[in-house]
Every structure is written in structure tokens, then in C-alpha cells.
BALOBA-1460 file (C-alpha; in Angstrom, 3 decimals):
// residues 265
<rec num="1" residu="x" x="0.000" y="0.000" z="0.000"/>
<rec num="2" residu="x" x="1.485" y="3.206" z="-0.748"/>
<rec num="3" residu="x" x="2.754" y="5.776" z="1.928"/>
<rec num="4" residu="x" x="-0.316" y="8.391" z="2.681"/>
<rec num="5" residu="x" x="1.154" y="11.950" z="2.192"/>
<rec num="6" residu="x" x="0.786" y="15.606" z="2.575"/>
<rec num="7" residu="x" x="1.359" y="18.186" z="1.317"/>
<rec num="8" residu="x" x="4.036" y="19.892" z="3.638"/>
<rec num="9" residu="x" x="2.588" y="23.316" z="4.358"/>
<rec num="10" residu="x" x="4.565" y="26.484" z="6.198"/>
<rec num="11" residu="x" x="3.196" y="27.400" z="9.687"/>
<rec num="12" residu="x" x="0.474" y="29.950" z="8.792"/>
<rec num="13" residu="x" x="1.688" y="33.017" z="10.991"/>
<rec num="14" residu="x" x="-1.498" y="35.570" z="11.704"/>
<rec num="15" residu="x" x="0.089" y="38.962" z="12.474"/>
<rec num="16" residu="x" x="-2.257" y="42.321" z="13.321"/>
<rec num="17" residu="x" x="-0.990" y="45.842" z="14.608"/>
<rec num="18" residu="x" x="-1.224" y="44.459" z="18.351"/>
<rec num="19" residu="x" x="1.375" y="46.444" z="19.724"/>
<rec num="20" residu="x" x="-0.265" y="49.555" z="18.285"/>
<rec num="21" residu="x" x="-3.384" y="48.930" z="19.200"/>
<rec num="22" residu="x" x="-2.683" y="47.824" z="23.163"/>
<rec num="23" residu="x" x="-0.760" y="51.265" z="23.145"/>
<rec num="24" residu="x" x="-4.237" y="52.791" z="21.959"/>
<rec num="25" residu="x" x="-6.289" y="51.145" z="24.389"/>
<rec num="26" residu="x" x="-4.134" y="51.666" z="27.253"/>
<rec num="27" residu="x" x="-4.136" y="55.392" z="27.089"/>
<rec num="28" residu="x" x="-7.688" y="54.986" z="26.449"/>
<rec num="29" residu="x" x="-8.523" y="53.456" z="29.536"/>
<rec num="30" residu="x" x="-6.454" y="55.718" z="31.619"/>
<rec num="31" residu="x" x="-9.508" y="58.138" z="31.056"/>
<rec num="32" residu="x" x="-11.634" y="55.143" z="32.388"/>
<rec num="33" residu="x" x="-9.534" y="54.608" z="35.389"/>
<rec num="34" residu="x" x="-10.652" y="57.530" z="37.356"/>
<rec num="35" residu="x" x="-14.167" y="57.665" z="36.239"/>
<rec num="36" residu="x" x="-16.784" y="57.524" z="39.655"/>
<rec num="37" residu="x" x="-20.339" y="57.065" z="39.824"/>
<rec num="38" residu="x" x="-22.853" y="58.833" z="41.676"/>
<rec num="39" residu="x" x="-26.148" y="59.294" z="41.123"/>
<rec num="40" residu="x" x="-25.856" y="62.226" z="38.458"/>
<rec num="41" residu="x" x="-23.795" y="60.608" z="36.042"/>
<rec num="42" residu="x" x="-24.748" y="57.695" z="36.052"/>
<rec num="43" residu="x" x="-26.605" y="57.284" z="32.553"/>
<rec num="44" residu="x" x="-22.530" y="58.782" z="31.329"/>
<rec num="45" residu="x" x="-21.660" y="55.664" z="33.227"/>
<rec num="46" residu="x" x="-23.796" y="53.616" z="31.089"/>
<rec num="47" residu="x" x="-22.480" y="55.216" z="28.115"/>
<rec num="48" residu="x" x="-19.315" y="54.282" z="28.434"/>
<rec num="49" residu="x" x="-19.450" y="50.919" z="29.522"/>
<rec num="50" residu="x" x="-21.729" y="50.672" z="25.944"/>
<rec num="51" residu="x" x="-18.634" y="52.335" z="24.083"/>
<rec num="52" residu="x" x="-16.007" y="49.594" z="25.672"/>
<rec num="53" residu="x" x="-18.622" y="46.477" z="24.901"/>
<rec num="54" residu="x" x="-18.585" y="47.848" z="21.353"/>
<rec num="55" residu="x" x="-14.620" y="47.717" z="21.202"/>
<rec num="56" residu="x" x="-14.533" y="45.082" z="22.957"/>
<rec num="57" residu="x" x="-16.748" y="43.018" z="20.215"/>
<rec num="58" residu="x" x="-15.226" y="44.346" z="17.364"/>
<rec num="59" residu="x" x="-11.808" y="42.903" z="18.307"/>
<rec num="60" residu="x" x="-13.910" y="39.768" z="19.054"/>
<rec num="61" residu="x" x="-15.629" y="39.433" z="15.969"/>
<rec num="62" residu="x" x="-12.326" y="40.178" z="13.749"/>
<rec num="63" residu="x" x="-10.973" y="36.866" z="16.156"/>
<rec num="64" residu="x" x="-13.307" y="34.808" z="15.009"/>
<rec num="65" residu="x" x="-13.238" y="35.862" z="11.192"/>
<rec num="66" residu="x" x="-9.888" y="35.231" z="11.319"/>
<rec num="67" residu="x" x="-10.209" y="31.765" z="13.152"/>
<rec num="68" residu="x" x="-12.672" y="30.687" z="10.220"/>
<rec num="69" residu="x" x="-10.483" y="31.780" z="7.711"/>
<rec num="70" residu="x" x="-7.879" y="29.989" z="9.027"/>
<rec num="71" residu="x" x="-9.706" y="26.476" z="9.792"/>
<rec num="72" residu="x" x="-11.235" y="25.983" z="6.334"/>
<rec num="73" residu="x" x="-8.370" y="24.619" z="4.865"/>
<rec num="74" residu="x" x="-7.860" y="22.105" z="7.817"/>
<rec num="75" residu="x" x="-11.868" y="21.123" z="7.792"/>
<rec num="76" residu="x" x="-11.589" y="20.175" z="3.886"/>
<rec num="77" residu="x" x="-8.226" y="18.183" z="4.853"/>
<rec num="78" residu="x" x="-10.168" y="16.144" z="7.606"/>
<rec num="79" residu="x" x="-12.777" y="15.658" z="6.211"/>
<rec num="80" residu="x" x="-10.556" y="13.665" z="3.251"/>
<rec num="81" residu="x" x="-8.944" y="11.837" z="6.070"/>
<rec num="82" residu="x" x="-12.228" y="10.492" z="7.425"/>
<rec num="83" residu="x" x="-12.738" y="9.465" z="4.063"/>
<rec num="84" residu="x" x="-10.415" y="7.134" z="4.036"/>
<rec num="85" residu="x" x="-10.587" y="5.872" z="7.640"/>
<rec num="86" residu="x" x="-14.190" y="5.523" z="6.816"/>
<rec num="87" residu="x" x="-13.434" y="2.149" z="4.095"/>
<rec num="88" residu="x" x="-11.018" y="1.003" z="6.583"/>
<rec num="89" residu="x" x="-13.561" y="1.235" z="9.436"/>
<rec num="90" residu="x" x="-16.152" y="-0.630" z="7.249"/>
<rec num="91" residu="x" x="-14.142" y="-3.919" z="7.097"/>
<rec num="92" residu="x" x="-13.342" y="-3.171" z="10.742"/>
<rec num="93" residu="x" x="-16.829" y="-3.318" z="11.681"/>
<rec num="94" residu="x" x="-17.503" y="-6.534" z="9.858"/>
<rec num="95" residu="x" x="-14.696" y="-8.733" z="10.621"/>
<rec num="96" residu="x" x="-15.461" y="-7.203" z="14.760"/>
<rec num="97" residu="x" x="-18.635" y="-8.880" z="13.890"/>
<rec num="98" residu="x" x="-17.960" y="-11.928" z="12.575"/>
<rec num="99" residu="x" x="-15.838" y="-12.816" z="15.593"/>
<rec num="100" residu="x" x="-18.399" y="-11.648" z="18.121"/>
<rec num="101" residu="x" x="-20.294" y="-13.979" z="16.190"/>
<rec num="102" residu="x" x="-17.743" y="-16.702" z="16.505"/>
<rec num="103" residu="x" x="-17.424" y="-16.033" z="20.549"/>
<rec num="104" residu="x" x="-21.229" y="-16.105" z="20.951"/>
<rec num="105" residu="x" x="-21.055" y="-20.071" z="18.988"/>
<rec num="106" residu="x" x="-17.742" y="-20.714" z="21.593"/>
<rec num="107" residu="x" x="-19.880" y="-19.708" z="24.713"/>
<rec num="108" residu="x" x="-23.186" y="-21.575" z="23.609"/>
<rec num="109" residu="x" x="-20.986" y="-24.967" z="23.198"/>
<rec num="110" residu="x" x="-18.852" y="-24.078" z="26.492"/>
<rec num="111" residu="x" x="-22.350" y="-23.456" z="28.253"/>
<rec num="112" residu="x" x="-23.566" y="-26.916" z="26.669"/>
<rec num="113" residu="x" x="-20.333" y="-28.241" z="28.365"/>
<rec num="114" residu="x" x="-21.241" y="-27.602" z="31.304"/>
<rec num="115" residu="x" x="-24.616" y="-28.217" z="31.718"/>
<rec num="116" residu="x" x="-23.422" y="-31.511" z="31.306"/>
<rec num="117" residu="x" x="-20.538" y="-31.631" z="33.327"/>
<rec num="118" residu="x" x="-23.371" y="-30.306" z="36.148"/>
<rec num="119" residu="x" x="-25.791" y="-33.379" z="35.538"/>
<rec num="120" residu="x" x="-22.835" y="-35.685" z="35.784"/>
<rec num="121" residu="x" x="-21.655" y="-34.456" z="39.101"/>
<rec num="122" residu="x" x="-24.887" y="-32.775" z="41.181"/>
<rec num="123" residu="x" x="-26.307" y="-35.947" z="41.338"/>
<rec num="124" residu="x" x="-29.501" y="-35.733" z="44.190"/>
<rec num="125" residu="x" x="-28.671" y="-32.166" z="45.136"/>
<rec num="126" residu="x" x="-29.833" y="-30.438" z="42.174"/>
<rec num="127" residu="x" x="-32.719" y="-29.113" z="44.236"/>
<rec num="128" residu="x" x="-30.612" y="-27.417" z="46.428"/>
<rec num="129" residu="x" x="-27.662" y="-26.064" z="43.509"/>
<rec num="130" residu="x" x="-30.097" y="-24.934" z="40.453"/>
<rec num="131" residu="x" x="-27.439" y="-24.498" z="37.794"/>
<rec num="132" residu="x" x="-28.996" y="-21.005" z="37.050"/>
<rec num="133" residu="x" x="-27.785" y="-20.089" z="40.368"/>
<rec num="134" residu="x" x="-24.425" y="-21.189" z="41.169"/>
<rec num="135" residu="x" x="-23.166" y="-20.793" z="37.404"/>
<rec num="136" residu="x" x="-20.290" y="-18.773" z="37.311"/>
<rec num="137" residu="x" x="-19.280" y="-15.990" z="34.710"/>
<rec num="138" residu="x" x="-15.618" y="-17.661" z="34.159"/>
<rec num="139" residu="x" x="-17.073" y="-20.664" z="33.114"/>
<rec num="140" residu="x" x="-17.755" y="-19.316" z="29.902"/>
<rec num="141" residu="x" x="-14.227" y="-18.282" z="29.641"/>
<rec num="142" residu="x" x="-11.735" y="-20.172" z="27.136"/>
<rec num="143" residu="x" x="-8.987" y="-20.575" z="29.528"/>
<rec num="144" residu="x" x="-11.184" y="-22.186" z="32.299"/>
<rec num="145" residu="x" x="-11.397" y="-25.892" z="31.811"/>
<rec num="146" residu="x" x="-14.091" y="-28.250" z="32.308"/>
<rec num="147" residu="x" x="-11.774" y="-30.401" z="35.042"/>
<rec num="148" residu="x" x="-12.046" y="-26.761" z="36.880"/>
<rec num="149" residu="x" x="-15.655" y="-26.454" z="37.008"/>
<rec num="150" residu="x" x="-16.275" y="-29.920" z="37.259"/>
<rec num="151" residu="x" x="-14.277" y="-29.738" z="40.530"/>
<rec num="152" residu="x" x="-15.981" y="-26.230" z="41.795"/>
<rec num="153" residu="x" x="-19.345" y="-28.183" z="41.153"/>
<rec num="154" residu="x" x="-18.437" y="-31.364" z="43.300"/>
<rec num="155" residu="x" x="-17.175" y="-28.524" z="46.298"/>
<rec num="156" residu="x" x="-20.377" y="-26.937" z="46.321"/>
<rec num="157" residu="x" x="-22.155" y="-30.529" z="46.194"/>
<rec num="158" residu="x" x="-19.733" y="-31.839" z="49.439"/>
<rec num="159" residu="x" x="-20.680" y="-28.552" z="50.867"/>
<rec num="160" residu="x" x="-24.627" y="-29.256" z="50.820"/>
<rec num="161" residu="x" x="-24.243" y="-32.629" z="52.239"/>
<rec num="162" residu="x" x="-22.585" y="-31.374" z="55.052"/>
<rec num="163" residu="x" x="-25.088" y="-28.538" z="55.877"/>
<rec num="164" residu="x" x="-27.654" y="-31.253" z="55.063"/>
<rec num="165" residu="x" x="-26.245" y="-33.609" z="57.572"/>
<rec num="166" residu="x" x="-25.815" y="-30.351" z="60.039"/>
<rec num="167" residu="x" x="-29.223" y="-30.306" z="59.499"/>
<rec num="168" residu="x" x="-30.604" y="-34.033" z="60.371"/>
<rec num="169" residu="x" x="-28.143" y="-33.965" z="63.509"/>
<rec num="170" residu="x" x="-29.163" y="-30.618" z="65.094"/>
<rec num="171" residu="x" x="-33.006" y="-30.083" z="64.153"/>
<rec num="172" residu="x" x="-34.746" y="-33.053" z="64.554"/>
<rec num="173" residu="x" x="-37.495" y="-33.161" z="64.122"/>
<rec num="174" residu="x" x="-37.954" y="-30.207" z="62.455"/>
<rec num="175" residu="x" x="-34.939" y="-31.076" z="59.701"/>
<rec num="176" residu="x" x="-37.448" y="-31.050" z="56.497"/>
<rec num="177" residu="x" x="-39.041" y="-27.450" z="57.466"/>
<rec num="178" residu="x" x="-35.299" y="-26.331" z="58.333"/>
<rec num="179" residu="x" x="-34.338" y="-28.051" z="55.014"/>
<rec num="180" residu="x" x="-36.925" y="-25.796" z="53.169"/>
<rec num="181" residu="x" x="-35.685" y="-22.519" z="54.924"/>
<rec num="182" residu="x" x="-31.692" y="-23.387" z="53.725"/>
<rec num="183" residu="x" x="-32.597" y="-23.779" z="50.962"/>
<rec num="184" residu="x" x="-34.900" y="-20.894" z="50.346"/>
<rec num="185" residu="x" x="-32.115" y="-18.310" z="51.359"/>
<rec num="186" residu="x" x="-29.546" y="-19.832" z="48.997"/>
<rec num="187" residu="x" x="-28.081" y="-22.784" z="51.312"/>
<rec num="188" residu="x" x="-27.538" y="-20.822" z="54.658"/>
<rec num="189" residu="x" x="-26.835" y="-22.930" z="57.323"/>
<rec num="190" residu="x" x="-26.987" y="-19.945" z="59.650"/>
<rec num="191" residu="x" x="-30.864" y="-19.116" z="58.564"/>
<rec num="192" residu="x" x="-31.758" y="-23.268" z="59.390"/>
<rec num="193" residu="x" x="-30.387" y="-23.259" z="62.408"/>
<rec num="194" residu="x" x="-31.909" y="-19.831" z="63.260"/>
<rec num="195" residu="x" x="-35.332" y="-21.697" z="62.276"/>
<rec num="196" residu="x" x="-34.393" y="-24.564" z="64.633"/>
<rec num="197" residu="x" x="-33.877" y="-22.170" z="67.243"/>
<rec num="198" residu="x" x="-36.872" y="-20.164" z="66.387"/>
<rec num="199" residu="x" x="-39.311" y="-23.280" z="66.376"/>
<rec num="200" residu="x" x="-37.529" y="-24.978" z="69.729"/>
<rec num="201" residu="x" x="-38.299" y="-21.686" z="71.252"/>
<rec num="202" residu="x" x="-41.919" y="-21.693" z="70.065"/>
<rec num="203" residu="x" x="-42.268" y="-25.037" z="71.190"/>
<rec num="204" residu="x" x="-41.343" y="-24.218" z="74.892"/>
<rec num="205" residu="x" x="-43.269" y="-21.455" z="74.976"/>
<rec num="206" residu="x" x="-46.666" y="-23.499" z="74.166"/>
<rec num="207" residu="x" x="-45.377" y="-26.368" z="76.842"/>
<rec num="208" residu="x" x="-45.524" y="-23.324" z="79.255"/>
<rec num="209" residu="x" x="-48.791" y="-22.154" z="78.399"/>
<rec num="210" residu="x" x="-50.290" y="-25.173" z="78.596"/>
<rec num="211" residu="x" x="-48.792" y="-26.334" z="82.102"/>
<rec num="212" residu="x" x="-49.913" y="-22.678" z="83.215"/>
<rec num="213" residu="x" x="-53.421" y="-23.810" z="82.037"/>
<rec num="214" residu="x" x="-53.573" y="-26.434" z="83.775"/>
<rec num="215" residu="x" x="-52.255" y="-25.304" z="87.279"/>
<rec num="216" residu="x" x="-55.232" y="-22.978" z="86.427"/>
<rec num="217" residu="x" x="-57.554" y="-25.485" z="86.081"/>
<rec num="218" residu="x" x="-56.752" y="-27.297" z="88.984"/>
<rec num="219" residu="x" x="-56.900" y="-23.963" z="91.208"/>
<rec num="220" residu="x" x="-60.691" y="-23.945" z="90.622"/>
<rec num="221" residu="x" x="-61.658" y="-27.247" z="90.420"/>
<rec num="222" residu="x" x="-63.990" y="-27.216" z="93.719"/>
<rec num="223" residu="x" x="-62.626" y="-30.230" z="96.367"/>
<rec num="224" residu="x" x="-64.523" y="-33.110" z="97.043"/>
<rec num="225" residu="x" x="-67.137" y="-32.957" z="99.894"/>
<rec num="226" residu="x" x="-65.307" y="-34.310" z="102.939"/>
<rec num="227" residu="x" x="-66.825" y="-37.778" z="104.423"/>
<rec num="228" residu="x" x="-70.389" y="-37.302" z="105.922"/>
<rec num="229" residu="x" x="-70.475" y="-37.456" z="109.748"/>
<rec num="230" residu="x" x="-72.961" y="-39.494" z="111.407"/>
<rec num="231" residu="x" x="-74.758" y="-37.721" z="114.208"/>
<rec num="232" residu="x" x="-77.626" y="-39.534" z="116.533"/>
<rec num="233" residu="x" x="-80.226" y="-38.226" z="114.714"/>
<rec num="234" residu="x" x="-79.369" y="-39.636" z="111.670"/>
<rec num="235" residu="x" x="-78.441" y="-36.404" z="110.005"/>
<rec num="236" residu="x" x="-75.780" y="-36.019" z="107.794"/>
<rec num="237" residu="x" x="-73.051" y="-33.069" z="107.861"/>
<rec num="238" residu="x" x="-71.132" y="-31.888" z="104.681"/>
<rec num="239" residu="x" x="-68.865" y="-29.688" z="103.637"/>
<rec num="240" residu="x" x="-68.512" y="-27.803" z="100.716"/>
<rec num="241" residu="x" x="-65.581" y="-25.004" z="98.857"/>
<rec num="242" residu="x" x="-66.712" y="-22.714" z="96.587"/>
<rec num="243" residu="x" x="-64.657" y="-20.116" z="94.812"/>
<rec num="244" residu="x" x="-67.287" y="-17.847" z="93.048"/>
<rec num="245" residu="x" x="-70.519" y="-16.159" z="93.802"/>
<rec num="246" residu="x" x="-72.266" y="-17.955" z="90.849"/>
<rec num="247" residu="x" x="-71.312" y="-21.537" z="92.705"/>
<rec num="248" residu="x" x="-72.167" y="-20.205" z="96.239"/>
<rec num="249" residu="x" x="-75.606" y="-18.996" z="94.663"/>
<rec num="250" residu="x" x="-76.032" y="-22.536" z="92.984"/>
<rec num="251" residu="x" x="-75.475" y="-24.368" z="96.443"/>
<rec num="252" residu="x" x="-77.966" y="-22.336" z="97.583"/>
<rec num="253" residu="x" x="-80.268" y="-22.492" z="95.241"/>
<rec num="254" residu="x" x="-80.239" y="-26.641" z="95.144"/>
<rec num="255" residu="x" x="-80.658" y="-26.779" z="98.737"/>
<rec num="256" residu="x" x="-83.931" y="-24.356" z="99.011"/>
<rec num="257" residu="x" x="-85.240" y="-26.721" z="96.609"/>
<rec num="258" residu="x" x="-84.302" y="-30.038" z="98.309"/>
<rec num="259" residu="x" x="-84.928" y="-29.065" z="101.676"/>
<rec num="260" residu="x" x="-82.101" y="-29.322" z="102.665"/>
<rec num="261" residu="x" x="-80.893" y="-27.309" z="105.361"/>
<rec num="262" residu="x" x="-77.136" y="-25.725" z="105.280"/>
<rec num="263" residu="x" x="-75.043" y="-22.984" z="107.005"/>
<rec num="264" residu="x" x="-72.494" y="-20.380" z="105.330"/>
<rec num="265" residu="x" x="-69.513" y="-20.140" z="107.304"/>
């Protein structure tokens, strides 16, 4: 390919009276210098400040005259150059694409790898290691080979059985519902045995309520009439414990009707 030249061009130099002109404006705005305001001159203020705007954009706008007359010949050079950047970019483009294309086939057969490198190893634990959730992003990359993730896949499976066996020794016999909660928070021992604790604790709770019921219970269960004692004229004397006014007025009540006479001590 031949050599791309250019034409060798001599540093434009942009010259302008400068020296005269920042002579000019200096004595200028010595008259300037001194000015005051106060409340009488002030639309002489305003006059001047229009008068040193307008030199001020005059300079400004010869600037940037000069500045386009100066770039043109540069914009019509670059714009050549993109040119010819532009056909090289073209095949850039498509050969870029053709081996994203080629990457994209690589990953879908390394993926397809792997997927069966998992159902040869996970063997019953695929319910706790989904593939969609322990697959790593280096997997897919060339340099990582399939003994490598067949051996991260058999860690993670030794790791499971362990917590699994954690599981069976230290929750009976709530191990299945402790099972479910490891699992559900992505095979966290920590949260199974916190749902151990959490149950255990629930448990002894309930044992406490219910042996407070029943102390409760027995508090108010009324106690058995003590033995009847014979007297001469073949009367019979009982006693009887109430607790409430309701059984008090139902002793009562049963003994106006029976005829039967009692005392209230």
C-alpha cells in the first residue's frame, strides 16, 4: 500500500498591529480609570461601559473571522482523512462482527459443556444447587477448563451434604421445614439453624402455656365434699368449697329446693 502523504505546508503566521493597538487602548482606559459614579452621572456611566462592549466586540468578531479563515483549509483536509478511515472502518466493523459472532457459537458450546458436566456431578442435590444459580461468569471463559468447574461443582455438592447432615443432627425433628428454609435463602446454614432455634423456642413457649393452664384449672376445680359425719339423729353433715358467687348462689339455690338445710360459714 502506498505511503499516505501531505502536502508539507509552512506554519500559517497571523500577524495584526497588536502592539499599536494595546498602546491605543491603554491610554484609552487611563480616562476610564478615574471615572466615579454617583447618582448624576450615572446614565454617562452607562455610556461608556456601551462604548467599551462595542470595542470590545469588534476585536472579538475580527478573532473569530480570522479563526474561520484559518480552519477551512484544515476542515476540507479532515474531512478527506475520514474518508479514508471511513473504508477502513467498514471492514473493521464486519470482521469485529464476525468474531463476536464466533465467541457467541464458543460460549453456547462451552455453556452446553457444562450443563453436562453439572448433571454428571450434582447428582440428588440439584434441588438445592439450580445451575442457574451457582453458574459462574468464568465458566464461559476459554482458559477455564471443564476439570475446573467440574471440581468447583463437586465442592459446592460436598458442601450441601454437610449442611444437610448439620441439618438431620441438630433439628430433629424439624430437619425437612429447616431443610426448606436453607434452601430458600440460597443454602444458609446460619438461617436453618436460626429456624431450629426459632421453632424450639416456640415449642417451649406453648409447653408453658399449657402447664400454666392447667395449674389454672386445677386452682378452681372445687374439692370433694369431705366424708359425711354421722350424728344420733341420723343427720348427715357436709362440707362444701366454693370459689365464686355464681357456685355459692347454685349451692344455695339446690338446697332451698331439696330441703335441705345448710349454714355459710
Amino acid at each position: 500500500m502506498n505511503e499516505f502523504k501531505v502536502s508539507i505546508m509552512q506554519p500559517v503566521v497571523i500577524s495584526g498591529n497588536f502592539q499599536e493597538m494595546r498602546q491605543e487602548l491603554a491610554t484609552m482606559m487611563t480616562a476610564y480609570a478615574d471615572l466615579e459614579v454617583t447618582e448624576e452621572n450615572i446614565p454617562e456611566r452607562k455610556k461608556d461601559i456601551a462604548t467599551l462592549r462595542k470595542i470590545k466586540t469588534a476585536i472579538e468578531d475580527k478573532r473569530k473571522e480570522t479563526k474561520r479563515d484559518y480552519e477551512k483549509p484544515f476542515k476540507s483536509f479532515e474531512a478527506e482523512c475520514k474518508s479514508l478511515t471511513g473504508i477502513i472502518d467498514e471492514q473493521i466493523s464486519r470482521i469485529n462482527a464476525d468474531l463476536n459472532q464466533f465467541e457467541q457459537k464458543r460460549v453456547k458450546a462451552k455453556r452446553e459443556a457444562v450443563r453436562n458436566i453439572y448433571n454428571d456431578t450434582v447428582g440428588d442435590f440439584s434441588e438445592y444447587l439450580p445451575i442457574e444459580n451457582i453458574y459462574r461468569p468464568q465458566w464461559d471463559n476459554k482458559s477455564y477448563s471443564e476439570k475446573d468447574i467440574a471440581a468447583d461443582i463437586q465442592t459446592m455438592v460436598i458442601n450441601v451434604r454437610q449442611d444437610l447432615n448439620t441439618i438431620d443432627s441438630m433439628c430433629d425433628p424439624w430437619a425437612d421445614e429447616c431443610k426448606l428454609v436453607y434452601m430458600a435463602n440460597g443454602n444458609s446454614i446460619t438461617s436453618a439453624i436460626q429456624r431450629y432455634k426459632d421453632l424450639q423456642s416456640a415449642k417451649e413457649a406453648a409447653e408453658r402455656a399449657v402447664k400454666s393452664a392447667e395449674q389454672e384449672t386445677h386452682a378452681i376445680v372445687p374439692e370433694e365434699p369431705t366424708k359425711p359425719t354421722e350424728k344420733p339423729t341420723g343427720r348427715s353433715e357436709w362440707t362444701f368449697t366454693v370459689y365464686t358467687a355464681e357456685d355459692a348462689q347454685f349451692i344455695r339455690d339446690t338446697c332451698d329446693v331439696s330441703g335441705v338445710e345448710y349454714k355459710e360459714g
